[in-house]
C-alpha positions in Angstrom: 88.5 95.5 40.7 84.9 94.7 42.0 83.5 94.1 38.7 80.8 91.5 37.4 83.2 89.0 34.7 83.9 86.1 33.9 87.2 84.2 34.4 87.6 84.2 30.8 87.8 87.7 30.5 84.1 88.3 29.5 81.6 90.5 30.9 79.4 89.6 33.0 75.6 90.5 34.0 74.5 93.9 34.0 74.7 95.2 37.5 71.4 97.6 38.0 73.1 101.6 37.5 72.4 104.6 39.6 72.4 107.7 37.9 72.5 111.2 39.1 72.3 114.5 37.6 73.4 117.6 37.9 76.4 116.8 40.4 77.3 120.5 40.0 80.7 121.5 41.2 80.9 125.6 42.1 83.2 127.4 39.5 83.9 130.9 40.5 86.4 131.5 37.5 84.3 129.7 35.3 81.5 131.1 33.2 79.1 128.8 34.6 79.1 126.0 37.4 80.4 122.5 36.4 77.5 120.1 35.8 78.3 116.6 35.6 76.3 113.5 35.4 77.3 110.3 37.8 76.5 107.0 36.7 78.0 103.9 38.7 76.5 100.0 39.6 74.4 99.9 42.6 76.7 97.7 44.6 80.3 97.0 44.4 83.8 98.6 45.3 86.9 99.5 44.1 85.2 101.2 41.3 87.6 102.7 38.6 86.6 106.1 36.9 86.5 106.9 33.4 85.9 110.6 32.7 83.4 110.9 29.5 83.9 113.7 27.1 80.9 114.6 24.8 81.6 115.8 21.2 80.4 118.9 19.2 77.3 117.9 16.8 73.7 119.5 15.8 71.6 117.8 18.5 71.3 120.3 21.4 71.4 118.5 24.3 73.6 115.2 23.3 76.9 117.5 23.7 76.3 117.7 27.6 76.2 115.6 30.3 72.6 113.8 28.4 74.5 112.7 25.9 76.3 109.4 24.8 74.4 106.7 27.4 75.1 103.7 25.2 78.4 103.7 26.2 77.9 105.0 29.7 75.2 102.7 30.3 77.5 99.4 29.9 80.4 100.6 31.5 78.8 101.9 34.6 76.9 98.5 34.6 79.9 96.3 34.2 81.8 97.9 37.4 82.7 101.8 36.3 82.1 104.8 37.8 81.3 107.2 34.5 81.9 110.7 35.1 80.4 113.1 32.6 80.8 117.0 32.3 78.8 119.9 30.2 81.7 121.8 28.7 81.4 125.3 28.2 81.0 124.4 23.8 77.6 122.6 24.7 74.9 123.7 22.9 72.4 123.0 26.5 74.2 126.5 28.1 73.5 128.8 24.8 75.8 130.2 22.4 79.4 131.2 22.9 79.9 130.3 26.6 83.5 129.0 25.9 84.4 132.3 25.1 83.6 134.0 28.3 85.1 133.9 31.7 88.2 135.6 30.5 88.5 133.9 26.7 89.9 130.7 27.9 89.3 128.8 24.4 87.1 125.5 24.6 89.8 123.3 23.4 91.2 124.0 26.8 88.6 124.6 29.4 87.6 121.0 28.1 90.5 119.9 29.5 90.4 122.1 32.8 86.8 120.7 33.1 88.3 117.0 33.9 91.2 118.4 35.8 88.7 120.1 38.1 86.8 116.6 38.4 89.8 114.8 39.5 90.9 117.7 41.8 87.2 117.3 43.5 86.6 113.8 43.8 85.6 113.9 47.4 82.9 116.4 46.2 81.5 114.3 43.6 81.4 111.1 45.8 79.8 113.4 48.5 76.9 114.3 46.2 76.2 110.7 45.1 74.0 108.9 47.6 76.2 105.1 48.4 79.2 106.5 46.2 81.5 107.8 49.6 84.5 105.3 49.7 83.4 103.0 46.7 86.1 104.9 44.0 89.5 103.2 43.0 91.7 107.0 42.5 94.7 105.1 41.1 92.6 103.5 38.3 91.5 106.7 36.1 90.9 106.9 32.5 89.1 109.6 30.1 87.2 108.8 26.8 85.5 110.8 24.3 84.6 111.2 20.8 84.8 113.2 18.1 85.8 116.6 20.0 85.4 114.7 23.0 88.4 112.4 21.4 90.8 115.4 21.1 90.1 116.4 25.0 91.0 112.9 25.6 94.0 113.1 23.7 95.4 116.5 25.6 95.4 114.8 29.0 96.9 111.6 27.5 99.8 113.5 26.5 99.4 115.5 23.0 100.4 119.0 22.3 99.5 121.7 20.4 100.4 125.2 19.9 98.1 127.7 21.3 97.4 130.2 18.5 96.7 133.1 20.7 100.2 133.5 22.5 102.3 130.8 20.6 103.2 129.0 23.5 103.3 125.2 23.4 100.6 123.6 25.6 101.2 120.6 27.5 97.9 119.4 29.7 98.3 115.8 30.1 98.1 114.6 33.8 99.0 112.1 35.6 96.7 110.8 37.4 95.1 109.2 33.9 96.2 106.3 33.5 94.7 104.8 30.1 92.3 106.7 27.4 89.8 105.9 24.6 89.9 108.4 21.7 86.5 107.7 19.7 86.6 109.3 15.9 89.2 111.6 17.2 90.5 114.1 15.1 93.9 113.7 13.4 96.9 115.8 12.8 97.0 119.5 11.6 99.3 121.1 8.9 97.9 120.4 5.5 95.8 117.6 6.3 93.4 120.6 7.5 90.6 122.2 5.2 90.3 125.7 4.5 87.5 126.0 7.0 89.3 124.3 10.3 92.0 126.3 9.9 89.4 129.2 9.8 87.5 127.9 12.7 90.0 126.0 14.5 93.0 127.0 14.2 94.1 125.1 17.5 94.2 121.9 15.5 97.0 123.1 13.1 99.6 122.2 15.3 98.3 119.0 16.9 101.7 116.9 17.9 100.6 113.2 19.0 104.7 112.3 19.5 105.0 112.5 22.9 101.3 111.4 24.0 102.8 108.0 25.8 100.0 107.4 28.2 98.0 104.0 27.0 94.9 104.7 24.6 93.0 102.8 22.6 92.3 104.7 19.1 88.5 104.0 17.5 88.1 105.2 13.6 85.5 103.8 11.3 86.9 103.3 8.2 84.0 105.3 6.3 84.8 108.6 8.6 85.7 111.4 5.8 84.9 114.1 7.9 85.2 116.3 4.9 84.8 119.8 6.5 87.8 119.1 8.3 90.2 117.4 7.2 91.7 116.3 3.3 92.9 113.0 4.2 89.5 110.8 4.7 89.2 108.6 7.0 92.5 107.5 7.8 93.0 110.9 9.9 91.1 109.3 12.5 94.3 107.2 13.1 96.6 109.1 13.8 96.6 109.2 17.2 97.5 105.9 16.6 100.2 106.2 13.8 101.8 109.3 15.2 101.3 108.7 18.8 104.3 106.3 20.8 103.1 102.7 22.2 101.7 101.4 23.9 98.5 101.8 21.7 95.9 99.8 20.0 93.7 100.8 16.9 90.2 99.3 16.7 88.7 100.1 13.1 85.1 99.5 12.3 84.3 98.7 9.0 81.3 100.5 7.1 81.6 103.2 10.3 80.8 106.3 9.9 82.0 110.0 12.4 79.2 108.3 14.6 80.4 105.1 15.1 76.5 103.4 14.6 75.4 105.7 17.3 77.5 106.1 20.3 76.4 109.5 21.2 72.6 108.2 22.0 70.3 105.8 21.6 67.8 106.3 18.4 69.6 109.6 17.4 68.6 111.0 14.0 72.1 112.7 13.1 73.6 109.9 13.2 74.3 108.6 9.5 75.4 105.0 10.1 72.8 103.9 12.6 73.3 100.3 13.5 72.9 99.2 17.1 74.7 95.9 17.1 77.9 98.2 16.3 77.6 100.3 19.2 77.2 97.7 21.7 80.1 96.1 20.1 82.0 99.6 20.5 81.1 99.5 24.2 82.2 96.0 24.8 85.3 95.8 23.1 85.9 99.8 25.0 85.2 98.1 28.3 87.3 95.2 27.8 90.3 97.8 26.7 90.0 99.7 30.2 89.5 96.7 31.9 92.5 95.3 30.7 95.0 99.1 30.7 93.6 99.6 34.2 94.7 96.0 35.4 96.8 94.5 33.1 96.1 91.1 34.9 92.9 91.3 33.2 92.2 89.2 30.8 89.7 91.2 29.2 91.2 92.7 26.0 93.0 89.6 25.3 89.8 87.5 25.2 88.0 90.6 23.3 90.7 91.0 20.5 90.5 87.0 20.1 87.0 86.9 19.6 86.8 89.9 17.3 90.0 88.1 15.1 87.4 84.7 15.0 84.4 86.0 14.0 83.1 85.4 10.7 82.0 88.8 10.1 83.9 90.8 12.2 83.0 94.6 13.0 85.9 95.4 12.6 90.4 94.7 13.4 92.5 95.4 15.8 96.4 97.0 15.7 98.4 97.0 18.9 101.6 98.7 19.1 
């Protein structure tokens, strides 16, 4: 893996990042184009991808491909290839756009949006100036938060019913090899408010039992997320708890659904600003794909030491 590290397992310097937007991908059958944003190092080869998956929130162009650069930032500049879609729920293509193009519900043209990346990989490096023949296809892994989390969960492996038809839905693929689920949400049943099972009924039946891929699970331990769920914060885990190893859980203490700020950089929604958490998020994230890509990679191993030394840690780590 062309990538700037230390032996030790640490990262490197910064590698200067080229950034291009929109990489639009034609989408007959969808209600609009695909619209993507590229971000990769300058130089180097080999690149593995991880396919970024924006959340749901008030801002109105943060759920898109604008959104979410402190984390993109660092891992496209410590030897990633970041691939970032609009889905059809962002707020940046007006209102109700997931429910055209013949209904197909957001929770699942999300998915299909990724899919469609992977299937069109020659298209997206063709679009890229420097990108042809710098990709690694067998080291693929998807990431996102809060909504973006529960995309990230489907292709890992998790299931839910589809409420429409009752049929069980199983999107996971293959070609992913590893996953970060960031203030994902949790199970369904009654651990569900009144409103999500209004609004979102897709979450009742959320079944994390047979999502086997490797993942590393983020929760901050102050996440209530109220509106959604009765359990507090300790939904946020269980993609962890419920889901079968290998897994880790990294839980940020004093964290709130934003995580300090992962979804951009001086954003005023977010409730538990704090910038030295964030870039901690996206180096201990890194050193997770690092390591589940290439499990010579020392990476996580020296990150999950240093985070058990610290004084003041940000938060601990659970491996399973």
């Amino acid at each position: 893996m062309s990538e700037p590290t230390t032996s030790a397992g640490l990262p490197g310097s910064p590698r200067p990042v080229l950034s291009v937007s929109p990489v639009v991908l034609a989408a007959p059958d969808r209600a609009v184009d695909l619209q993507l944003r590229v971000s990769v190092p300058v130089t180097g080869s080999g690149l593995p991808v991880v396919l970024l998956s924006h959340g749901l929130g008030f801002s109105h162009h943060l759920s898109s491909l604008h959104g979410y650069a402190p984390l993109a930032d660092f891992w496209a500049a410590h030897g990633f290839a970041v691939i970032q879609p609009t889905h059809l729920d962002s707020r940046t293509l007006g209102p109700d756009r997931g429910n055209e193009a013949g209904g197909v519900p957001h929770w699942r043209s999300r998915a299909e949006d990724m899919r469609r990346v992977l299937d069109r990989l020659d298209e997206v490096e063709a679009a890229v100036p420097r990108l042809a023949g710098r990709l690694d296809r067998d080291k693929v892994a998807v990431a996102g938060h809060s909504m973006g989390g529960h995309t990230a969960g489907l292709l890992l492996g998790a299931r839910l019913t589809d409420p429409d038809d009752g049929a069980e839905v199983d999107l996971a693929d293959p070609r992913i090899k590893a996953g970060v689920m960031l203030a994902a949400p949790g199970r369904g049943g009654d651990a569900l408010t009144a409103f999500t099972v209004e609004h979102y009924p897709f979450f009742l039946t959320t079944d994390f039992s047979r999502m086997t891929t490797p993942a590393l699970v983020v929760a901050g331990d102050r996440d209530d997320s109220a509106f959604l769920t009765v359990r507090g914060p300790d939904w946020h885990t269980d993609p962890y708890t419920l889901a079968p190893g290998p897994k880790s859980l990294l839980t940020l203490s004093d964290a709130e659904h934003g995580l300090g700020g992962v979804s951009g950089y001086d954003v005023a929604e977010t409730t538990d600003e704090d910038p030295a958490l964030v870039a901690a998020v996206a180096r201990l994230t890194w050193a997770y794909l690092r390591s589940a890509l290439d499990p010579g990679d020392p990476a996580w191993r020296t990150a999950s030491g240093q985070l058990a030394a610290d004084a003041r840690p940000v938060g601990r780590i659970a491996s399973k």
